[in-house]
Each structure stands twice: as C-alpha cells, then as structure tokens.
N, C-alpha and C positions, 0 to 999 in steps of 0.2 A: 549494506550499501557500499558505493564505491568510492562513498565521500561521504567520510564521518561529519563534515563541517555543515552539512545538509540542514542539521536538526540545528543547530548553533544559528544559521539564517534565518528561520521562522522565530527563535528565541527572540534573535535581536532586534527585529521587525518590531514582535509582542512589545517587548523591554522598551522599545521606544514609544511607542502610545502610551504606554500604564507609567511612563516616564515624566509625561507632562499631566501634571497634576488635575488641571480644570478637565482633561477626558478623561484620564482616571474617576476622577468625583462624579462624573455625568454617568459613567458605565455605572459605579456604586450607588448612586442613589438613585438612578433609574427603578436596579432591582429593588432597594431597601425599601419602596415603597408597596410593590408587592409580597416580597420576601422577606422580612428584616432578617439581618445578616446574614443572607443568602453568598452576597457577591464576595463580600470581605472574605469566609468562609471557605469559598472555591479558590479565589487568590493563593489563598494562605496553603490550602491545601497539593494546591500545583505546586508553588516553593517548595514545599517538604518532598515533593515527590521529582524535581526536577533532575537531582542525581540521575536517579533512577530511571527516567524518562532516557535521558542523553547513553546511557548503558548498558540499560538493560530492555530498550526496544528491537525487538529482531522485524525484518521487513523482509518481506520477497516483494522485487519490482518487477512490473508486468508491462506492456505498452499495449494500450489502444488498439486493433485492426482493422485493417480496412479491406473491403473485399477485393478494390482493386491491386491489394500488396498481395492476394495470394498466392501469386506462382514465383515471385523473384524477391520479396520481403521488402523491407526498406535501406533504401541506400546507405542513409545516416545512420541506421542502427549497424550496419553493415560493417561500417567503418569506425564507428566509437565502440564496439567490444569484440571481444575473444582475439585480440592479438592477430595475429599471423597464422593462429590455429585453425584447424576445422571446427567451423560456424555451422549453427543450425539453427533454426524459428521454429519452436512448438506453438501453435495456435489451438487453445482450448475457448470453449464454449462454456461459460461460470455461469450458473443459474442466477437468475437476478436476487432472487430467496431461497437459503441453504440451511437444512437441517443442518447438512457434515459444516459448515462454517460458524455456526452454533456451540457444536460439540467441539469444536477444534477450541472455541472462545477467537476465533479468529474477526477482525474485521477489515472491510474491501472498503477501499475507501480511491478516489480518483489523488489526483496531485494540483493542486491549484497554481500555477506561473504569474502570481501578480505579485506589481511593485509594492513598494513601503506605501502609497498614496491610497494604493487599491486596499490592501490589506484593512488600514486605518478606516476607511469610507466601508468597508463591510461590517467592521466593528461599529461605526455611527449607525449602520442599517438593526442592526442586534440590538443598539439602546431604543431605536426610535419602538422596533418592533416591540421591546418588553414594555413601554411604556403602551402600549395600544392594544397589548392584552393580557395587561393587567389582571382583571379579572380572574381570567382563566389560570393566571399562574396563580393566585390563591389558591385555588382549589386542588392545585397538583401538591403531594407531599414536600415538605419544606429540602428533604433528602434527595430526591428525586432532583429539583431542581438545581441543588450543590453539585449532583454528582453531573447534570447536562451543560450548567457553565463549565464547570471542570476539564469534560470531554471535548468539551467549544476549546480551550485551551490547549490541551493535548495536543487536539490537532490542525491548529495552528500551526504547533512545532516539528510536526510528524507529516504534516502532507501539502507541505508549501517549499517549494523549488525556486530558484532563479527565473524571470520570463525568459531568458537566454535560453531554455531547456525547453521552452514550448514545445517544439516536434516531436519533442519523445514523447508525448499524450500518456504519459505514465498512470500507469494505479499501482496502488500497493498493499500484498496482507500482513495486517497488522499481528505482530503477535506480543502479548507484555505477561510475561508467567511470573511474574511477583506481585501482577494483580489481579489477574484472571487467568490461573495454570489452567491448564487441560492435561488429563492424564494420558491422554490419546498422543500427543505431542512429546517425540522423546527426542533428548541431546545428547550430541557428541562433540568429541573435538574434533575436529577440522583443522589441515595447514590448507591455508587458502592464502596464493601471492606469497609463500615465505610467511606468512604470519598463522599462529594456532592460534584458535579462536571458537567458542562455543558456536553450535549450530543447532537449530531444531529441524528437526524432519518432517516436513509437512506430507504426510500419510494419506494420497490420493488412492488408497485402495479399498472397496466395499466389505474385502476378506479380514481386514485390521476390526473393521467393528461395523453392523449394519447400519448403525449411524451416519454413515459417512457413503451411502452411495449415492448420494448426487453427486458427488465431488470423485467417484470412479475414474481412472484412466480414460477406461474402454469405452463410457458414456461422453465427459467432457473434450475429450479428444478429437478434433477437427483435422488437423492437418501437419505434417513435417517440412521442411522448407531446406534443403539444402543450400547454405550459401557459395560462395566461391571457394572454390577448393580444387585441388589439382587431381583428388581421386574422389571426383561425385561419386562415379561405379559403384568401388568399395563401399562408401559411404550409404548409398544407397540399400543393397544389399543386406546390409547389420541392423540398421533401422528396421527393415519391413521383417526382418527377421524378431527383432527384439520386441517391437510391438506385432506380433503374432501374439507371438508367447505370452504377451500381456494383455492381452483380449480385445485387441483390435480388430474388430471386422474389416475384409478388403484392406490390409495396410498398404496393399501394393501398388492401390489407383490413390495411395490418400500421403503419400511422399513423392515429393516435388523437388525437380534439381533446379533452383535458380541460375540461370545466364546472362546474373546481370553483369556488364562490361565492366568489373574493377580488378586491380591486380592483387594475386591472393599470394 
C-alpha cells in the first residue's frame, strides 16, 4: 500500500468501539449466549495476531470500472499515481468465483469508505443479527465461528479507507502467508520508492500450475489504457507487442491511447 497508516485507521476506528465498555459487553454477550466464549476468544486472538496483521499483510489494490472509463480511464486515478511517468490502466475481468484464488489462498475483498459512526452502527447490526440467529449459530462448530468473528475483525482493519477516498472504488487482494501460505505464491525483494521491501508475486499464469487458469492473463484480460504520455506511439507498440507474446488474442484493437486533456 501507499499508506502504511491505512491499516492503523480501521484499528482505531475498532479500538474505539471495543473502548467503550457497555458495547464491548453488548458485542460479548450477544455471542456468549449462543457461543460461550466464542467472542472473548476471537478478541483475544486478533491481539496476538495484530503485529502481524499491520506487517505482514501484503495487498494488491485494484479500483472499480466502469464501462464509461474505457477509452481515457479516470481522471483522478490519472493524477494521484505513477508521478510524471508513463501511466497505463490494465482492466481485467476477475471471476466472481476462483479456483486459482483459492489456491493462491488469496482473498478479493471490496474497500468500505465509512466514518467512525458508520463503522460502529454496522457492528450494532452484527450484535442485533447474532442475537436473531442464535439458533443457527449453535449448530455451526464452536471453531468455525471464533475463526468468522476473527475474520469480521481482520477486516475491519484491512479493507476500511477514509470516506475522503470514496472515488477510488477500490478492492483489494488479500494476501497473509503466516496464516494461510500458498506455495504457488513466491517472494522477492523489491526496491520500490528507495525502500527494499519483501513482495510476493501474484502468478496470473495457467503455465505456473493448472490451478490457476481462471486467473490467466490471456483469459482475464480486458483491456490496456494508455494514459497521458508524450510518446503514446511507442507506448502503444510495446504493449500489443508484449501482450502478444503473452497470449492475448487481437492485442491490437484491445490497447487504448487515452486523450484525456491533462498535462503529462
């Protein structure tokens, strides 16, 4: 991410509900009545894992698309990344249900933009709901549902934004290899900005393991978008080139030189 402090804003959000005791108590014995010490349990277990959570979650962020950004992308993505550099928009196509996302241990998860008010009010929605079915959480294993408050937690911390950040309609894939590795998923160092920095390789190829052909290039691959740049031409050229070779059918009607009006 481009802003480590990301995950530290859904914490604090958390931190403040489970801060005031009377909700705290309402969350916990909501469950304790279905679950006994189901809630405490999940709590406790985020704690121990919170380091880890802040350090060792790797993300790829994704934005939203819309069919109208096809041919010039978005303005505001346009201008909050890649510097001064030559810009591009890769638009893929993610199956809504993925074997290769499975095996990667990967998860797609959207980005929530609500305030501390909103946040709070959808944890009151989580008590009201355990309390109304009840029932059924009895019947699920007592493990199961540690490990779903748990996950309710997680990502909390992991896919809640500033609402300042609304536009960018972000998602993001989830990766966490100290609790669900995949052997499919390999790391290197990376200097990325002056800073080395571990990175994992997310392996969008059918060839790496047949596990993984939904999540193919040449299948998920929609479209290239050139943004503002002083040599589209070039640009142009390397791409239909590169995705050739990588098994894109017709690359050459499926790369787009944006002319949207900013200064590059």
């Amino acid at each position: 991410m481009s802003d480590y402090r990301e995950v530290q804003h859904g914490f604090a959000i958390l931190h403040k509900f489970f801060s005031d005791s009377q909700k705290k108590q309402a969350f916990i014995a909501a469950l304790e009545t279905c679950v006994p010490g189901a809630a405490v349990e999940a709590i406790k277990l985020f704690l121990q894992w919170w380091q880890n959570i802040q350090f060792s979650t790797y993300i790829a962020s994704m934005s939203q698309h819309d069919s109208t950004e096809d041919f010039h992308g978005r303005l505001s993505m346009w201008r909050a990344f890649g510097g001064s550099t030559a810009r591009v928009a890769i638009v893929f196509k993610v199956p809504w249900s993925s074997g290769g996302a499975r095996a990667l241990n990967l998860i797609f998860s959207p980005v929530a933009y609500l305030m501390e008010n909103e946040v709070h009010a959808e944890i009151d929605k989580v008590i009201e709901n355990i309390g109304n079915n009840c029932e059924f959480l009895r019947s699920v294993s007592r493990t199961r549902v540690v490990g779903q408050v748990f996950n309710m937690l997680v990502s909390n911390v992991t896919c809640l934004k500033h609402e300042g950040f609304r536009e960018e309609r972000e998602w993001r894939a989830i990766y966490v290899p100290k609790r669900s590795p995949s052997n499919l998923m390999l790391s290197s160092t990376q200097v990325i900005g002056g800073v080395p920095q571990l990175v994992y390789m997310l392996p969008v190829d059918a060839a790496v393991d047949p596990l993984l052909a939904d999540l193919d290039l040449a299948l998920i691959f929609d479209r290239l978008i050139i943004g503002p740049s002083p040599y589209p031409a070039v640009m142009y050229e390397a791409f239909v080139t590169a995705l050739t070779n990588a098994g894109v059918l017709e690359a050459g009607k499926r790369v787009f030189i944006s002319n949207i009006p900013i200064r590059t």
